[in-house]
N, C-alpha and C positions, 0 to 999 in steps of 0.2 A: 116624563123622563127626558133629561138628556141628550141629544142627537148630535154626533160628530160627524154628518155627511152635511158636506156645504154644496147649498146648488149654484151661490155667487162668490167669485171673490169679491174684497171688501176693499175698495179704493180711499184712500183721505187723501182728499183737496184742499189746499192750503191756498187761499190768497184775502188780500183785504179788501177786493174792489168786489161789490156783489153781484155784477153784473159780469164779472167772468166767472164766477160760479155759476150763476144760473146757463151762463152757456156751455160748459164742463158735462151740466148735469144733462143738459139737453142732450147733450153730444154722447154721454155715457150711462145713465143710469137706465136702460131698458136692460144692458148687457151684464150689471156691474151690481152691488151693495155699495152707496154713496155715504161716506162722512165726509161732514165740510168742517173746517175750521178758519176764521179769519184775521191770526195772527198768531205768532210762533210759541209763545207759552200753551194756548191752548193747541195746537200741533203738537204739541211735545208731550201733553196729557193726554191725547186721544190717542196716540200710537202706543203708549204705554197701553192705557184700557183695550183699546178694540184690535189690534196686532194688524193690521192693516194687511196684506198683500204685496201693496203699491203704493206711494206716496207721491203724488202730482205738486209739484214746491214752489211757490211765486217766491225772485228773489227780492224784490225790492218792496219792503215792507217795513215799517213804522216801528221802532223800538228793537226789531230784533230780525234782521235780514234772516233770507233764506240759507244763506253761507253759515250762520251761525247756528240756526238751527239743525241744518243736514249734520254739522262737525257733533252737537250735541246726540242726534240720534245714534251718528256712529261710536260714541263714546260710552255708550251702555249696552252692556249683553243681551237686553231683553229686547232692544230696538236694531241693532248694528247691523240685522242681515237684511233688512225691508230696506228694498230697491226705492230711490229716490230719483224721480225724474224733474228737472228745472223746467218751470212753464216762466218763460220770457221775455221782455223787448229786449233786452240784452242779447248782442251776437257776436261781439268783439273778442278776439282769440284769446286776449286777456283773459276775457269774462269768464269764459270758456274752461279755459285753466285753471281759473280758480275754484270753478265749480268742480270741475272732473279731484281739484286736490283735496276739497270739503268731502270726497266721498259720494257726487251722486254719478246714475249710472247713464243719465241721456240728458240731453236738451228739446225741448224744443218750443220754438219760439214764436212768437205773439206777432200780429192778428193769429188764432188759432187757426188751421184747420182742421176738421173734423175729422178726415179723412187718414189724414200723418195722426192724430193725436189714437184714433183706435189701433193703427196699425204698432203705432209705438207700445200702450200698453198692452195689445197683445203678444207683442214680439217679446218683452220682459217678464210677464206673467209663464211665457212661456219657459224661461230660461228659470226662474223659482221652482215651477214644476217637476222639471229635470233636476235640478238640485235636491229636491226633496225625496223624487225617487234613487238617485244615489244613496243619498241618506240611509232611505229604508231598506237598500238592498243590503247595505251594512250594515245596519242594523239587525237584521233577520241572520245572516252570517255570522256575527257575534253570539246571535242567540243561540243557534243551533251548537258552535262551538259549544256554548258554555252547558248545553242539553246532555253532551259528549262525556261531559265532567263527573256527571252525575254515576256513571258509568265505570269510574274507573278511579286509582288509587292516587292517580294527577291532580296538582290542583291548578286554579285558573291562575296562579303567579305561572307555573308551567309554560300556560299555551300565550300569555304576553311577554314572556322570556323569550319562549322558541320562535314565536313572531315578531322581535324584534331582532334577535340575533339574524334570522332570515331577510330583514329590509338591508344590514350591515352588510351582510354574504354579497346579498346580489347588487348591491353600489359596487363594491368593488371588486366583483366581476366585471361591470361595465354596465350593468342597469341602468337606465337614466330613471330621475329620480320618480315621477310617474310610476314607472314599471316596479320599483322596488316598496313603491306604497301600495300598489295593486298585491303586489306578495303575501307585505305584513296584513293587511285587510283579508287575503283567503288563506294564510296559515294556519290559523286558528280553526278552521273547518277539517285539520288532515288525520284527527282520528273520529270522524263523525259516524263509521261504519261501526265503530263498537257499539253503541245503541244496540244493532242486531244481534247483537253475541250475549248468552244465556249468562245471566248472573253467575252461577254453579262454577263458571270458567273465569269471566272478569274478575269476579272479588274471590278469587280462590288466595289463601294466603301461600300457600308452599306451590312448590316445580308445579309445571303443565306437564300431566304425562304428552306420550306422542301425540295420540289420539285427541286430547285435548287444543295443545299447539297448533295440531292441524285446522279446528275450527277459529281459533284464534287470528290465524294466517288469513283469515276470508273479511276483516274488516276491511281492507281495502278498496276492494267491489265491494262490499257492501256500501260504504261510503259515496263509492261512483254511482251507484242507483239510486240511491237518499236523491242525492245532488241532480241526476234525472240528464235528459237532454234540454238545455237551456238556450235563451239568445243573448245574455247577459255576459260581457267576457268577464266580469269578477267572478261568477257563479261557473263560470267555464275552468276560471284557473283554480279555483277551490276544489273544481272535482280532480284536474288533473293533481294537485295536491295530493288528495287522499289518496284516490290510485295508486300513484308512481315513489309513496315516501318512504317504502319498504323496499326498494327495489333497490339494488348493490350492485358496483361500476364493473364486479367480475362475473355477474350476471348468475350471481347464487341468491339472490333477494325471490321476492312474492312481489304480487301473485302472477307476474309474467315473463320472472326469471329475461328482463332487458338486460341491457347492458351497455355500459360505457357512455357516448351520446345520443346513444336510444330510447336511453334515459330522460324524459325532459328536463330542460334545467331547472325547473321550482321544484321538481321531485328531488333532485341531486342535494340544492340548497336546504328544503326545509329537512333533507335527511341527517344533513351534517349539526343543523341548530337543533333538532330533537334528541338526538341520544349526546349531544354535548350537555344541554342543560340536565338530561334524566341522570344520566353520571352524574354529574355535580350537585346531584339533589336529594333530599334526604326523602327515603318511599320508607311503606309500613315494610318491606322487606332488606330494606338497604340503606348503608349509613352513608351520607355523601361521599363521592372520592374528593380526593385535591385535583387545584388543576394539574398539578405537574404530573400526576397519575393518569389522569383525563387525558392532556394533551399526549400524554405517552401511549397513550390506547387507540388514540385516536391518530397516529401518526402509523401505527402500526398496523393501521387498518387503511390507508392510503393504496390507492388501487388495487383493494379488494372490495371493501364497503362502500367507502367514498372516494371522488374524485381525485385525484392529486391535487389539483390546481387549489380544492375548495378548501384541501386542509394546508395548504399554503396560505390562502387568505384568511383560514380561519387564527393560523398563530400572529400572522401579522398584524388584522384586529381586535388582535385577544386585547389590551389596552379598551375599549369600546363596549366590547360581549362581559368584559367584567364590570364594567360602570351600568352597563343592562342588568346585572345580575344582583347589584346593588339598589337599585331604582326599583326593582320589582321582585326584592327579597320574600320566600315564604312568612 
């Protein structure tokens, strides 16, 4: 069977002289899985095959420099994100430059040391790593959003609607742009609490009596306990998400009846992109509104529901939230 646990990363070394491979290998392969290659067509074929880690890159090579091949690995999806380090006698700021504009991510340069040369590839192995765990935390956040789904009369156009109207909101609230992609990446988590709410109530077709409503009202904590105590600030803002996206600025919301700027601002935002796109959406209980009906509901609910300010930006990027609505049509 099979085995997806690597105990080495997998370095490819690129040069034509074989007598800096063999010192490469010296210098690396106790720590390392070593592929060698000693010219740039077959570099181009082993990265392709073996997905390398790391790529160690001699530039001055016979037929097809380093510069060419780094621009070539960047230029395909399957190769473009493997880190490319220039191993060189080349030091000149020129040189320099030109490598850093081919796309690779260090230098360094010839006679080797042993010493810079581990430090280097661990310093960059380490920086993959950390990109890969972002990845995954996103990935598992997507996941669980789309778990949400299964749960409810929503569908996943829904929650890439209400997540991207929510990146829109908070740019121009003043998000810089970081902070407004941390948003759209935990919006999608903010009804994760319905999971816990019995079938019998989610997929009821007609009214929630009281008694019903009231268990309904509890996905929010529920949501915040899925999500747990975390050290992840993507996983931190998704829980405040679910928490806080029921909560209403005149402090009539669940489940902690906040209020105003007690509210956190991602609860405030994703509350204004969730019942904007649910109005606008066709449910098995309900036939789309118009926006001009929408936007009239939702004006009218300006510091009571929502924010003032948010349904001030929301009509100003209405141009933007309708090109979202169009892009990610049911």
């Amino acid at each position: 069977m099979e085995t997806f646990i690597k105990n080495k990363a997998t370095l490819l070394i690129v040069d034509d002289e074989p007598a800096n491979l063999r010192l490469l290998r010296q210098i690396l392969s106790s720590d390392y899985q070593l592929v060698f290659a000693k010219n740039g067509q077959e570099a181009l074929r082993l990265a392709e095959e073996e997905q390398p880690s790391l790529i160690l890159l001699d530039i001055m090579m016979p037929d097809m420099t380093g510069y060419e091949v780094c621009k070539q690995l960047k230029a395909k999806a399957i190769t473009q994100s493997i880190p490319v380090i220039f191993v060189t006698a080349l030091d000149a700021e020129h040189d320099e430059a030109t490598g850093f504009e081919s796309g690779c991510v260090d230098y360094i340069t010839k006679p080797i040391s042993a010493a810079i040369v581990k430090a280097r590839v661990k310093t960059h192995l380490s920086l993959v790593q950390s990109d890969e765990l972002m990845r995954t935390r996103l990935q598992i956040i997507q996941r669980l959003g789309k778990a949400a789904e299964f749960k409810d009369n929503e569908t996943g156009m829904h929650v890439m609607r209400m997540s991207h109207f929510s990146k829109v909101l908070g740019k121009a609230y003043g998000l810089t742009e970081e902070q407004a992609e941390s948003l759209l990446q935990a919006a999608p988590m903010h009804d994760i609490g319905k999971i816990g709410i019995p079938d019998s109530i989610m997929l009821k077709p007609g009214k929630l009596t009281d008694e019903e409503f009231d268990v309904m009202k509890t996905h929010p904590q529920i949501g915040a306990d899925i999500l747990g105590e975390v050290d992840s600030d993507l996983l931190k803002l998704a829980k405040s998400v679910a928490l806080t996206h029921h909560e209403k600025w005149d402090g009539s919301g669940y489940p902690n009846k906040l209020s105003g700027e007690d509210i956190p601002l991602e609860g405030r935002i994703v509350a204004v992109a969730d019942v904007f796109d649910a109005l606008t959406s066709k449910r098995p209980y309900k036939e789309p509104w118009s926006i001009d009906e929408t936007m009239s509901f939702m004006k009218s609910q300006s510091g009571k529901h929502f924010e003032p300010k948010l349904i001030e930006l929301l009509e100003e990027q209405l141009p933007a939230i309708l090109e979202i609505r169009e892009r990610w049509a049911d």
